[in-house]
C-alpha positions as CSV (number, residue, x, y, z in Angstrom):
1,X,0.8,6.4,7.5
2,X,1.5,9.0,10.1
3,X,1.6,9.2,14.0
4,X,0.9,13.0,13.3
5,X,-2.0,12.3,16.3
6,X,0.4,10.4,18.1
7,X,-0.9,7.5,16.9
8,X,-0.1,5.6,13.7
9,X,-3.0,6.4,11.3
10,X,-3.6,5.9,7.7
11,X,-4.4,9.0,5.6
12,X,-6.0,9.7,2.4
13,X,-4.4,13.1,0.1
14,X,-7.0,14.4,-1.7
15,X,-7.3,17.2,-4.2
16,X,-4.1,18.6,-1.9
17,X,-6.3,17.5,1.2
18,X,-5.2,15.4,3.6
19,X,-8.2,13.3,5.6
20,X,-7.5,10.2,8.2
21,X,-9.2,7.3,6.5
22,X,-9.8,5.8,10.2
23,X,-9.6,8.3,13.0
24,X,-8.6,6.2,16.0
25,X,-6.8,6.7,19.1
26,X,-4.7,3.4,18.4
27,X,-1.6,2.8,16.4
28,X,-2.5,1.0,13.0
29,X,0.9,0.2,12.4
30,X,4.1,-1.5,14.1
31,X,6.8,0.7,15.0
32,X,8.8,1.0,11.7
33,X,12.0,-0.4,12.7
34,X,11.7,-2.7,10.3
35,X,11.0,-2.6,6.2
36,X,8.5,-4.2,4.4
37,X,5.4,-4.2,6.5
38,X,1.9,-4.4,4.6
39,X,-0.8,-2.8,7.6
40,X,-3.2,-2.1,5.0
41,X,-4.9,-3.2,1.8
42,X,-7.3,-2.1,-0.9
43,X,-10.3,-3.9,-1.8
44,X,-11.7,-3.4,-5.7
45,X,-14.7,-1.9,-4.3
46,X,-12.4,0.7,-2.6
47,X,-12.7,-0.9,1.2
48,X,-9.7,0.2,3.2
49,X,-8.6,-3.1,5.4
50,X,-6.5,-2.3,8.1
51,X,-4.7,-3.4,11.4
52,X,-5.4,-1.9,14.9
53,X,-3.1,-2.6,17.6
54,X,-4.8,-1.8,21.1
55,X,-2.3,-3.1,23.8
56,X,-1.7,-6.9,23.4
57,X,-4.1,-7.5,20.4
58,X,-4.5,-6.3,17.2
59,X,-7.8,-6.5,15.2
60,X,-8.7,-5.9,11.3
61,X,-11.2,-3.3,10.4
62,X,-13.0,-2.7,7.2
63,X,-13.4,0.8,6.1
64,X,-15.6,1.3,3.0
65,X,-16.1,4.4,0.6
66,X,-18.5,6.3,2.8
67,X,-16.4,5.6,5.7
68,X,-18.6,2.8,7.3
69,X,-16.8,0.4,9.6
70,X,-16.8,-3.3,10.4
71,X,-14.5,-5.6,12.5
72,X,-13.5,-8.5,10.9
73,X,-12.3,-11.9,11.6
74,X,-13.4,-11.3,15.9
75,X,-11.3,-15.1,16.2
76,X,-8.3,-13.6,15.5
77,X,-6.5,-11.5,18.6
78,X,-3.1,-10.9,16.7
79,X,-2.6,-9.8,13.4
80,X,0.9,-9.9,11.5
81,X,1.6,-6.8,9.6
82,X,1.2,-8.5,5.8
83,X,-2.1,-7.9,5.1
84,X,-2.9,-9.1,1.2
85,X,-6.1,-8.1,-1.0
86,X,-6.6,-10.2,-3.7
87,X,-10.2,-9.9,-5.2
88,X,-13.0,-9.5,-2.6
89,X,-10.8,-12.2,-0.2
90,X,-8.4,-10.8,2.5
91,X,-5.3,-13.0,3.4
92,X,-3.7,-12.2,6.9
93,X,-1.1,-14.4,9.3
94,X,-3.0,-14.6,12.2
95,X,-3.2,-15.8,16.0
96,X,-5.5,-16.3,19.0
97,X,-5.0,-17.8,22.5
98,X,-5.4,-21.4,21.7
99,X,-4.6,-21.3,18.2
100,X,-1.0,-20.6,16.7
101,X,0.2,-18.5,14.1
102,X,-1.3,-19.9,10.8
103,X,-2.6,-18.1,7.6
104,X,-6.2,-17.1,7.8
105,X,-8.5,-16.3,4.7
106,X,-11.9,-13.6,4.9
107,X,-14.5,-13.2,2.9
108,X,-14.7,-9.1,2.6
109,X,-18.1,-9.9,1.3
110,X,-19.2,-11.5,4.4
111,X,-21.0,-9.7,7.1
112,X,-19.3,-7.9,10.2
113,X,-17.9,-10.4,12.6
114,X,-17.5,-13.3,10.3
115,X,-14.8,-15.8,11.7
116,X,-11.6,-15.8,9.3
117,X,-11.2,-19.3,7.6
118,X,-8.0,-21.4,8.3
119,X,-5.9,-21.9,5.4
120,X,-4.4,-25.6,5.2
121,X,-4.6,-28.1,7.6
122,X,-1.6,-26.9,9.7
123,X,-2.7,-22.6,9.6
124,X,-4.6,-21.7,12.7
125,X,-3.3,-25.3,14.6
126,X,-4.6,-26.2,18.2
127,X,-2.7,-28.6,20.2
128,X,-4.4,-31.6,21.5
129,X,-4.6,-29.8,25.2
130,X,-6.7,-26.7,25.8
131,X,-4.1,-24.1,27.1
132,X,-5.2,-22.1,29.5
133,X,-6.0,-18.2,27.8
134,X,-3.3,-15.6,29.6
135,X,-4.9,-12.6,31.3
136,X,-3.7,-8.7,31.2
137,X,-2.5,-8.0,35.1
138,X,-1.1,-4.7,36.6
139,X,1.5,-4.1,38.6
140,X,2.4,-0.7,39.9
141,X,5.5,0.7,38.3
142,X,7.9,3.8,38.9
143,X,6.2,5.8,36.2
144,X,2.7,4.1,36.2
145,X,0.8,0.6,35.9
146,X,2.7,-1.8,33.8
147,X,0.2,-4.4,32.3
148,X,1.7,-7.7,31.3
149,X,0.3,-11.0,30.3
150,X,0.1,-13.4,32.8
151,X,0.4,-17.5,31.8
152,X,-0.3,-19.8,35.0
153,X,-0.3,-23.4,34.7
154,X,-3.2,-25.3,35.2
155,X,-4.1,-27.6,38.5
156,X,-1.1,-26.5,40.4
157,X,-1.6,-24.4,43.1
158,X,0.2,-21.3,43.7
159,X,3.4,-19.7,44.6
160,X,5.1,-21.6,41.2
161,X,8.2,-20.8,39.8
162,X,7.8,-17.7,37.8
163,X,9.3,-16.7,34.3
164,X,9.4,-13.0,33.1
165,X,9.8,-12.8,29.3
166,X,11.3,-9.2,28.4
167,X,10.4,-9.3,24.1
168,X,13.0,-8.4,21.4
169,X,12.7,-5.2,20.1
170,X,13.0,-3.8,21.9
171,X,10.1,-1.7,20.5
172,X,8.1,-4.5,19.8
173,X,4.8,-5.7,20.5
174,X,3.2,-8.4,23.5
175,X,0.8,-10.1,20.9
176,X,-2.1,-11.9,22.1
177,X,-1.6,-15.6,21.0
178,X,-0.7,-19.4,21.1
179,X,3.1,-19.5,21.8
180,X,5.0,-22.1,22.1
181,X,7.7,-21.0,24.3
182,X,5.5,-20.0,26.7
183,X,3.5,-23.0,26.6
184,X,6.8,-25.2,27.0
185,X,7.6,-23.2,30.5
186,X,4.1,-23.3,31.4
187,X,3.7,-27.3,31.2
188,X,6.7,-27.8,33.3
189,X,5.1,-25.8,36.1
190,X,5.9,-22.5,35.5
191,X,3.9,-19.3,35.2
192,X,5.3,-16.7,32.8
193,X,5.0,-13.1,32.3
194,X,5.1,-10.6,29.0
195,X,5.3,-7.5,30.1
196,X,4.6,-4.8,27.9
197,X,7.1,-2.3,29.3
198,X,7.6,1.3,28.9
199,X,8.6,1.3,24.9
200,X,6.5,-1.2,23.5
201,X,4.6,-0.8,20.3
202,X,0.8,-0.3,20.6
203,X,0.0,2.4,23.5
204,X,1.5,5.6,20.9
205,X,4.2,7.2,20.4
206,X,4.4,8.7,23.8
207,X,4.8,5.4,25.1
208,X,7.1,4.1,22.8
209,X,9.2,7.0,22.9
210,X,9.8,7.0,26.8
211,X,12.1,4.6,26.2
212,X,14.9,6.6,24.2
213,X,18.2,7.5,26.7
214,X,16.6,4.8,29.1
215,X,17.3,1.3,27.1
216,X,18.3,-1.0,29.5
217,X,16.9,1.0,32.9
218,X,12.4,1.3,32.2
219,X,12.4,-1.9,30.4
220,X,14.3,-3.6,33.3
221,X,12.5,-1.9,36.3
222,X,9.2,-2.4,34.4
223,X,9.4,-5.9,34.7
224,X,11.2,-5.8,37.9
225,X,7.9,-4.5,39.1
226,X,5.8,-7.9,37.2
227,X,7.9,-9.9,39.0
228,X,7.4,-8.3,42.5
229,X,3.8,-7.8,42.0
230,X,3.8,-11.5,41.3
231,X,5.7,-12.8,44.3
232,X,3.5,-10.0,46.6
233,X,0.2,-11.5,45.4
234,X,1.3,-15.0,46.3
235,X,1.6,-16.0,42.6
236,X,5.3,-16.1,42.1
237,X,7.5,-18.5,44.5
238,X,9.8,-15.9,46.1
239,X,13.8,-17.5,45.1
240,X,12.3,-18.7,41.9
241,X,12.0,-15.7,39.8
242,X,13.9,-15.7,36.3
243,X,14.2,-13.3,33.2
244,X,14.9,-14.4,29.7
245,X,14.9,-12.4,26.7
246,X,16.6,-12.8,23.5
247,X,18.1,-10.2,20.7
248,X,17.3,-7.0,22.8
249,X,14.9,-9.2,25.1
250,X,18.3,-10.5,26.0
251,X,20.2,-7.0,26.8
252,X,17.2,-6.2,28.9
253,X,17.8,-10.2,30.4
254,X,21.4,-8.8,31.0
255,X,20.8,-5.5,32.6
256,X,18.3,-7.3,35.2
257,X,20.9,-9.4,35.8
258,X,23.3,-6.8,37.0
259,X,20.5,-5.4,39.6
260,X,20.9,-7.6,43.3
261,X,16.8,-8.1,42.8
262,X,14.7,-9.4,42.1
263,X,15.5,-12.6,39.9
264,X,17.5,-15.5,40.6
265,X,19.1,-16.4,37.5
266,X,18.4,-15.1,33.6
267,X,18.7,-16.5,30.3
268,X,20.2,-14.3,27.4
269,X,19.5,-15.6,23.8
270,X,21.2,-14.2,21.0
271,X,21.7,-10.8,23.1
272,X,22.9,-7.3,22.1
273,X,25.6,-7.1,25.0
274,X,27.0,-3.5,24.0
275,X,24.1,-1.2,22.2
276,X,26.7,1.2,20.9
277,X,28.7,-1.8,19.0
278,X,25.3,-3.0,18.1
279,X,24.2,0.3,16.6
280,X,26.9,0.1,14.1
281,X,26.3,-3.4,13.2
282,X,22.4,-2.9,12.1
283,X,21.3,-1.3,8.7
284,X,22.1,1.8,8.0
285,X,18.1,3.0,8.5
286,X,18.1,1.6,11.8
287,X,20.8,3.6,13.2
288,X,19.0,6.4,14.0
289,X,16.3,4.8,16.7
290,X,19.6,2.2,17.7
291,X,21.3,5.4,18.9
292,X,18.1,7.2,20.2
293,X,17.6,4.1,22.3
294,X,21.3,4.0,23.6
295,X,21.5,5.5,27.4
296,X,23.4,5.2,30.5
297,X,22.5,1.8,31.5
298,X,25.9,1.2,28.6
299,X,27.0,-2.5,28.0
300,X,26.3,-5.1,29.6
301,X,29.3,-6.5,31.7
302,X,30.3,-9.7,33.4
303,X,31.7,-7.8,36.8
304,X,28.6,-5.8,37.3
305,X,26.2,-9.5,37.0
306,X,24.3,-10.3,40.4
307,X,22.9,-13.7,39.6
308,X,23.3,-16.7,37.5
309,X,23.5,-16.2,33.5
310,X,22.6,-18.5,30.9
311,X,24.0,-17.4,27.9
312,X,22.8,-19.1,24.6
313,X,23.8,-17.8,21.1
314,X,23.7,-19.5,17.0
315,X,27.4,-20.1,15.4
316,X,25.4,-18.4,11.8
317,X,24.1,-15.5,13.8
318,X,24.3,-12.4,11.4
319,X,22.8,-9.9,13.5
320,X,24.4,-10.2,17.4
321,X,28.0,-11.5,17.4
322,X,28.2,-15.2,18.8
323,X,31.7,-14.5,19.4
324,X,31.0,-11.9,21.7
325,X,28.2,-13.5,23.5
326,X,30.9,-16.4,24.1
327,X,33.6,-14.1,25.2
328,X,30.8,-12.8,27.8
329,X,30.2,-16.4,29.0
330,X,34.4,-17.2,29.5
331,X,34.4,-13.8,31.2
332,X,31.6,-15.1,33.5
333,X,32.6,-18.2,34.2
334,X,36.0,-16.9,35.2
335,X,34.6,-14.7,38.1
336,X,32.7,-18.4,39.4
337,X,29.5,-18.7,40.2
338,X,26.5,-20.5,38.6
339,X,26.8,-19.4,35.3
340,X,26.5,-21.6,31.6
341,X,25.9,-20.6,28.2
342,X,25.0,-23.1,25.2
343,X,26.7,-22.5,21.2
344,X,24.6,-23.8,18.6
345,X,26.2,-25.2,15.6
346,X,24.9,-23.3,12.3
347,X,22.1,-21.9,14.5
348,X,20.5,-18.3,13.8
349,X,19.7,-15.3,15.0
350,X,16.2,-16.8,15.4
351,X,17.3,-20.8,16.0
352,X,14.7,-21.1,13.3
353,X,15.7,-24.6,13.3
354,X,13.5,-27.3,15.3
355,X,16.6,-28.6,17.3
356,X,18.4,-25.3,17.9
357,X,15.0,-24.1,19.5
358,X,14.8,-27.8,21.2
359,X,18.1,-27.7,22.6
360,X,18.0,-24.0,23.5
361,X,14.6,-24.5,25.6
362,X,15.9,-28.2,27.4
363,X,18.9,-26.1,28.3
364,X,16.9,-23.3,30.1
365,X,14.8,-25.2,31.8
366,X,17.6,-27.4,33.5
367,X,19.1,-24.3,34.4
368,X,16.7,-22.7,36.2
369,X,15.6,-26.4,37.6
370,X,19.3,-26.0,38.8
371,X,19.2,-23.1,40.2
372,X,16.1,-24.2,42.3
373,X,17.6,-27.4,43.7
374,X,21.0,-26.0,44.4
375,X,21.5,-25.4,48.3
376,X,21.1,-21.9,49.7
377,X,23.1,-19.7,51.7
């Protein structure tokens, strides 16, 4: 796999020849910050099954001997990056905007387009309401459009409160999918933005590059710009604009905190607070893009915060410091203000666990119901 192009590809060596098995201006694979990955597999009749990330979603192409291609499994909009081969059947973890995550099963056999297959009875699950499917809006940004997805609730006319969710990452992805988060904010009224900002995986490496020395600036005026764009077009209710973000969603959460506009309050969950402590924390392979990423924009600080911060954080967190994320919150609340921040008990880096995620999500919602009841100035 190389982004040689500029894009992730897969190549094929050859007799000392090197040949792209799918020539495609796309990446085929995540941004490696992370190990073990699987973006391709091998079929016994020497088909080629890969992942190709365009933007929000990701699709699975066939690729057989003589270089034919088929798409396969159209249902599916986001494909996790453990594809597995066994026979002529293709095993993925897959998604679409009214199904959740769930393992998915294809015939390789079958012809192009043929639905993947739910696996069990919970893989692929729909919820007993028909969410309403997101759709990919522009706003104009310092350096260029800035597409996002955009979550409304239904019946409820607009301006509503508005949610902007800055991912982890923070080279990650905005998949195209059932998500529950989302969907919890969006039955309580809100409407919720993922913005793909300037560093996200899936637009090259040009793109994703942009973002080293500017960590904690593009990311926060890219969805800076969502949220105005929003609240100009009538969607967002101007005073009612929050950020969350968690892990280095929640730095991002942080840093648009410390900027007088445009949000109201922000939720930080299991945040990297200061990227250079955090770069020494992570695997040694990581260090390299943690320290490319690093710039100016420095640690996030209580004196330099603009709005109110909810801080949330997991006791068994092994990847951001709970004790840190703590301190932050005393620190905050010492200066006054709106602020609160919620310790889970034993939770993770993740809050894998049903009630950590429970109570973390009640506890966000009060506090931006708070913030929009409390009297203004």
């Amino acid at each position: 796999m190389s982004d040689r192009t500029g894009w992730w590809n897969l190549y094929r060596l050859r007799d000392d020849t090197v040949t792209p098995v799918l020539p495609i201006d796309a990446d085929c694979a995540p941004a490696p910050w992370e190990a073990g990955y699987q973006s391709y597999g091998f079929a016994p009749d020497g088909t080629i099954v890969l992942t190709v990330l365009n933007g929000f979603s990701a699709e699975l192409v066939a690729v057989d001997p003589s270089g034919g291609r088929r798409r396969l499994g159209p249902n599916l909009t986001s494909v996790k990056p453990y594809i597995a081969v066994d026979e002529g059947r293709l095993a993925v973890i897959g998604s679409s905007p009214s199904s959740a995550p769930g393992l998915w099963s294809l015939d390789l056999a079958a012809q192009a387009d043929a639905p993947a297959i739910p696996v069990g009875t919970r893989s692929g699950a729909v919820p007993p309401w028909a969410p309403v499917p997101p759709s990919i809006d522009t706003a104009r940004g310092a350096d260029g459009p800035v597409y996002f997805l955009l979550h409304r609730p239904a019946g409820i006319a607009a301006p509503v409160p508005l949610l902007v969710r800055a991912h982890p990452g923070p080279t990650d992805d905005v998949p195209l999918r059932l998500d529950w988060t989302t969907q919890f904010f969006v039955s309580h009224g809100f409407a919720v933005a993922e913005v793909l900002y300037r560093g996200s995986t899936g637009l090259g490496r040009a793109f994703r590059q942009v973002l080293h020395g500017h960590w904690g600036e593009y990311d926060v005026e890219d969805c800076a710009a969502a949220a105005e764009h929003l609240r100009s077009t009538g969607v967002a209710l101007p005073g009612a604009m929050f950020i969350s973000g968690a892990s280095a969603g929640g730095y991002t959460a942080l840093q648009a905190a410390s900027r007088p506009e445009p949000f109201a309050g922000a939720t930080a969950t299991s945040a990297i607070i200061d990227p250079a402590r955090w770069e020494l924390s992570v695997p040694e392979f990581q260090r390299p893009h943690a320290a490319a990423l690093r710039g100016p924009a420095g640690s996030a600080t209580p004196e330099r915060i603009r709005c109110p911060v909810l801080v949330i954080h997991g006791t068994a967190d092994t990847i951001t410091s709970a004790a840190e994320a703590m301190q932050f919150a005393q620190d905050l609340a010492a200066l006054g203000g709106d602020h609160d921040s919620l310790l889970l008990e034993d939770g993770d880096h993740y809050l894998s666990a049903p009630a950590a995620r429970e109570q973390a999500l009640r506890a966000e919602l009060d506090f931006y119901r708070r913030l929009m009841t409390r009297p203004r100035a």
